[in-house]
N, C-alpha and C positions, 0 to 999 in steps of 0.2 A: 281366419281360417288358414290363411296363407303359410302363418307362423306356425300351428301347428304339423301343416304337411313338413314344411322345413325341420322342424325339432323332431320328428320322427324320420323323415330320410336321413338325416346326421345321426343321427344311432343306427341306424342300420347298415350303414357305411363300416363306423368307426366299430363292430365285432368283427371280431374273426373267427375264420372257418375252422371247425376242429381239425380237418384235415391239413390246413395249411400249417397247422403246429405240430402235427405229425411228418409233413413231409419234412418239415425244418428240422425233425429232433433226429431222421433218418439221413440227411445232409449231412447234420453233424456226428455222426455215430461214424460214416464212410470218411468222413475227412478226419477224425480223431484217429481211425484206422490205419488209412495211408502217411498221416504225418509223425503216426509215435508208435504202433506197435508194429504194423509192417515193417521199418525199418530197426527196430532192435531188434524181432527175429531173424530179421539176417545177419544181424552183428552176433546172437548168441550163434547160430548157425553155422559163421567164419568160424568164430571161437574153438567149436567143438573141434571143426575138421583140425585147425589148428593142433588140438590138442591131440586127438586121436592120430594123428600121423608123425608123434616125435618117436625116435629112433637113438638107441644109445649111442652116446659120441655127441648128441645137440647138443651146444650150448643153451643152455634159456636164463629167463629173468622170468622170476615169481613177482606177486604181489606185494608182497613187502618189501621188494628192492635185493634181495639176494642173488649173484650170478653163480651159475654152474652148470656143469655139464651129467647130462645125463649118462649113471652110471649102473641104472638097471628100474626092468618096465614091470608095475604087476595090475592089476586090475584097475582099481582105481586110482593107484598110489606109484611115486617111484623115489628113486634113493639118487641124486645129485651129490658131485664130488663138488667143494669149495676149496679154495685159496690153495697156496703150495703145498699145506700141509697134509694134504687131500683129505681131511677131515670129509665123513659123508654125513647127510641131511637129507631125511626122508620126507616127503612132500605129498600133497594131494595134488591130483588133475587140474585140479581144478584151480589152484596156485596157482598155475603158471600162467604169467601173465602174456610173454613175448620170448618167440623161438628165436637167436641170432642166428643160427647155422642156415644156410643156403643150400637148398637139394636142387640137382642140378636133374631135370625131365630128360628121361630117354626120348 
């Protein structure tokens, strides 16, 4: 009689709580949160402001490795001057990968 109390308190041990797989799956949904989307939306975030505050006369670097200076701004799009021959190159926003030019804060 002993053996069977024993083989039934050991299963009853060894289930688990439904709730204890929900608190685990809400654990992990707030940590999946904090360690990878929270932190790319503030990198898209930079990005934008980044992009939204260039100003003709920036230097930038696009995505593909192109340098040049901004040579005029339109919605989505702008037109960057390249090399001596000042050949221009019309780009998206969204190209641009990195402003060189430093503004200097009043």
């Amino acid at each position: 009689m002993s053996n069977i109390t024993l083989l039934t308190a050991s299963t009853a041990q060894g289930q688990v709580s439904p709730w204890s797989s929900i608190i685990l799956m809400g654990v992990l949904l707030v940590l999946f949160y904090f360690v990878i989307i929270r932190p790319q939306k503030k990198q898209e975030k930079k990005e934008k402001a980044m992009r939204d505050s260039l100003e003709v006369g920036d230097e930038v670097i696009t995505n593909g490795g192109i340098v040049g200076i901004v040579f005029s701004i339109k919605d989505d799009t702008l037109v960057i001057e390249t090399g001596s021959d000042r050949s221009k190159i019309r780009v998206m926003k969204w190209a641009i990968a990195k402003v060189n030019t430093v503004h200097e804060d009043d």
